[in-house]
C-alpha positions in Angstrom: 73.3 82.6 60.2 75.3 79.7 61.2 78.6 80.9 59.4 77.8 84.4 61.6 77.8 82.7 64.8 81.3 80.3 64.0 82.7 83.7 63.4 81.7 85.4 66.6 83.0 82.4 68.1 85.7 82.1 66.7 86.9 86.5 67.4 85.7 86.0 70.6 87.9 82.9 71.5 90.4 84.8 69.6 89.9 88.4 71.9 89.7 86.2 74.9 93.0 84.5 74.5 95.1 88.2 73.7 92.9 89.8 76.6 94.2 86.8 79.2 97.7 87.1 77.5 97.9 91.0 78.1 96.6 90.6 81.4 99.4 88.1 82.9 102.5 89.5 81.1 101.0 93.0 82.4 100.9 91.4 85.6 103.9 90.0 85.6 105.9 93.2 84.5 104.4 94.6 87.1 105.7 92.2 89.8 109.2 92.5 88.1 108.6 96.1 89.5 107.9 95.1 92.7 104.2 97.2 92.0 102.1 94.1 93.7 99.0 95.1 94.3 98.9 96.3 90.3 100.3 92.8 89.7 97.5 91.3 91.5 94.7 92.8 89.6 95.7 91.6 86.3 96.3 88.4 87.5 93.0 88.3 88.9 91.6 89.6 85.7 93.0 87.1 83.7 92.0 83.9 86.0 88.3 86.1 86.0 88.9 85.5 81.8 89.9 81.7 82.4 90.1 80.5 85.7 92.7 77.6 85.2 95.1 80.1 83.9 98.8 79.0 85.3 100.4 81.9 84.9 98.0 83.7 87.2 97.9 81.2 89.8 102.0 81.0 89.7 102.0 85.1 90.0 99.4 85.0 93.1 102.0 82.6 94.8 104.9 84.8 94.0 103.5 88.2 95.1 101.9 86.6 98.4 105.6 85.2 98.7 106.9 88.5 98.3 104.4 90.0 101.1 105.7 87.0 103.5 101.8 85.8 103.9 102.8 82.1 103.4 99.3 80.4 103.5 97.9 82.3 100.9 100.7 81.9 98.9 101.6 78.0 99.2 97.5 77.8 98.3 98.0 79.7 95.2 101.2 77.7 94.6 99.4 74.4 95.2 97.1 75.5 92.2 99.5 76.4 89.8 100.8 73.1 90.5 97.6 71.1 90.0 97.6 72.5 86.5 101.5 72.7 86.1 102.5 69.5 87.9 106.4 69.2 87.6 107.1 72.7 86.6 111.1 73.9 88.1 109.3 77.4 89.0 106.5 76.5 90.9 108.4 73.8 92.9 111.2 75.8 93.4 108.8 78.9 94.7 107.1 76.5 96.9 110.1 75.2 98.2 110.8 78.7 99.5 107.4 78.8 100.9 108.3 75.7 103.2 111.3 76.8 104.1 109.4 80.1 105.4 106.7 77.9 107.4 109.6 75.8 109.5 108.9 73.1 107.5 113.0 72.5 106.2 112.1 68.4 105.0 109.3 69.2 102.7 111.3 72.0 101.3 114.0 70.4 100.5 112.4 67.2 99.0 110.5 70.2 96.4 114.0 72.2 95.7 115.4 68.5 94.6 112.5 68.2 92.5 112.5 71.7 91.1 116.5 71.5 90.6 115.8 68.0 88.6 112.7 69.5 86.7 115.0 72.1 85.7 118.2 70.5 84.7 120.0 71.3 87.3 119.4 74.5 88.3 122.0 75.8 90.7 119.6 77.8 92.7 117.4 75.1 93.1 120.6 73.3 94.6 121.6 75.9 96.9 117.9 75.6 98.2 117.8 72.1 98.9 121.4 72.7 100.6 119.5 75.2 103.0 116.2 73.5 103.4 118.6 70.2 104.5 121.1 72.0 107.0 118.2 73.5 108.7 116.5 69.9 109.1 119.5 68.7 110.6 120.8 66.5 107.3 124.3 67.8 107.1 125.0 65.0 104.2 122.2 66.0 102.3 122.9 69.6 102.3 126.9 68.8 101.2 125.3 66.4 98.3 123.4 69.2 96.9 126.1 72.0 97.6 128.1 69.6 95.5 125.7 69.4 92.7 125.4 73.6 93.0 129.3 73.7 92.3 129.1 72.3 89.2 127.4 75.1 87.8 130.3 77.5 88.2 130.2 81.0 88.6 128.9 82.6 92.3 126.6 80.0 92.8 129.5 77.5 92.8 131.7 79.4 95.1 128.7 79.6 97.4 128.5 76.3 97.7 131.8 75.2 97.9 131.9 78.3 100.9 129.5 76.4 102.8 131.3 73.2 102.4 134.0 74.4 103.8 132.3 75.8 107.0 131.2 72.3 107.3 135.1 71.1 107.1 135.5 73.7 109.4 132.9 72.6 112.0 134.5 68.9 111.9 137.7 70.6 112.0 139.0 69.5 109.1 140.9 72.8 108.4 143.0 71.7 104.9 140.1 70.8 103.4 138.5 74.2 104.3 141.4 76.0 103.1 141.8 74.5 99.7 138.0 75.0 99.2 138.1 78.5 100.5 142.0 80.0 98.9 140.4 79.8 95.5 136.9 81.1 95.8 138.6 83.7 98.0 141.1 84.8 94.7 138.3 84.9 92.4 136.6 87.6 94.5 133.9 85.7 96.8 133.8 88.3 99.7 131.9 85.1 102.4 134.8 83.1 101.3 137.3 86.0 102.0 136.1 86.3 105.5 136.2 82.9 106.0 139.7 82.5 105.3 140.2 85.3 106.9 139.0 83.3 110.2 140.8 80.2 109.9 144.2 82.7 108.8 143.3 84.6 112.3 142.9 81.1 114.5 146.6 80.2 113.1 147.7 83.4 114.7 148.5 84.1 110.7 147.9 87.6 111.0 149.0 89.2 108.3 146.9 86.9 105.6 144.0 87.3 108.1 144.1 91.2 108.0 144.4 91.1 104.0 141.7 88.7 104.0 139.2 90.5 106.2 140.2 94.0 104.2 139.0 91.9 101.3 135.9 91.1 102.7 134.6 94.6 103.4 136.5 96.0 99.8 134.0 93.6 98.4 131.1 93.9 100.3 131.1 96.6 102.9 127.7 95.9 103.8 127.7 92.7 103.0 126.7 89.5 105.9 130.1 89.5 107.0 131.3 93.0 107.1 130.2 93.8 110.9 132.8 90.2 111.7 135.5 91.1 109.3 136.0 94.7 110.7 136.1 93.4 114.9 138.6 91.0 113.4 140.1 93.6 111.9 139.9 96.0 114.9 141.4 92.8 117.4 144.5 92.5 114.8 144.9 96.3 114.8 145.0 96.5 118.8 147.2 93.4 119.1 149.7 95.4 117.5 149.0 95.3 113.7 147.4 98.5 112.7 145.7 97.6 109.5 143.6 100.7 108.2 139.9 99.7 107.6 139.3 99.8 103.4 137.5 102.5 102.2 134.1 101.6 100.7 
């Protein structure tokens, strides 16, 4: 009899364990479809299977993130991190959550952490840069745009982008430029407009026009696009025409 009942523990430790499994990847996929409230009821399954299950309290966060109700979700993220403490993804997502609530110091102290945690993860970077411009630490936010270049790819022209709006701001227009020419060649349509804008105030308005065209080849619906084409349109009725791109 006592064998029987080791055994019944033992499958039903064993069923538990799959049942909480199925129930958070399900969940997760789920989310990864953007289908949240399917997402939520598996994660609430699985935390109704084992209620100190991470990767239920972690998905909470991130779907109540996703619906922009950021008390429910820095609560959810709070509890991951009770029983995660130091893990990249949950300081990095409640980072964002900070940034949401106007809260710009705390959110970048969390992206440093979540960038460290994760070995430097350029996103983590760019979020810290963010989190510090809008609390007012201009040095802080270059320090970790720095850090983000040295990833490479997009996220590294992004932040070398943003540096050079900040050369740009002190006007310190060579450094802009030599940040911004080669981000612009490999194809970084925010850089493209940029250069595009310190071409046009040198009355350079050929390289401005090419630059601008860029931009909207690029992206024509991209953050810039509505800029580039007036700049665009003022080059054409100064006496330039330059045709708009076609998208």
């Amino acid at each position: 009899m006592h064998m029987l009942v080791m055994i019944l523990v033992a499958y039903t430790a064993e069923y538990d364990e799959f049942a909480l499994r199925l129930c958070w990847e399900t969940g997760d996929a789920y989310y990864q479809q953007n289908l949240l409230d399917q997402a939520e009821t598996e994660f609430r399954e699985a935390l109704e299977i084992v209620p100190d299950c991470p990767e239920a309290w972690l998905g909470l966060g991130r779907i109540y993130s996703r619906r922009e109700s950021w008390v429910a979700a820095e609560r959810y993220l709070r509890s991951y991190l009770e029983l995660r403490p130091g893990s990249g993804d949950g300081l990095l997502a409640l980072a964002e959550v900070m940034l949401a609530e106007s809260k710009p110091g705390e959110a970048a102290d969390l992206a440093m952490q979540a960038a460290e945690a994760a070995s430097g993860e350029p996103g983590a970077w760019l979020l810290a840069a963010r989190a510090s411009l809008a609390d007012g630490d201009t040095l802080e936010a270059v320090r970790s745009w720095s850090m983000a270049s040295q990833a490479g790819g997009t996220p590294a022209m992004e932040a070398l982008t943003w540096i050079a709006r900040v050369a740009l701001a002190r006007d310190d227009e060579e450094e802009a430029r030599q940040l911004l020419e080669p981000c612009a060649a490999a194809g970084y349509a925010p850089a493209c407009y940029h250069l595009a804008k310190l071409y046009f105030s040198w009355g350079d308005f050929l390289r401005a026009s090419e630059q601008a065209s860029t931009s909207l080849y690029l992206e024509p619906s991209g953050e810039f696009s509505d800029s580039a084409r007036l700049m665009l349109d003022s080059i054409s009725s100064s006496g330039s025409l330059v045709p708009l791109p076609e998208p």
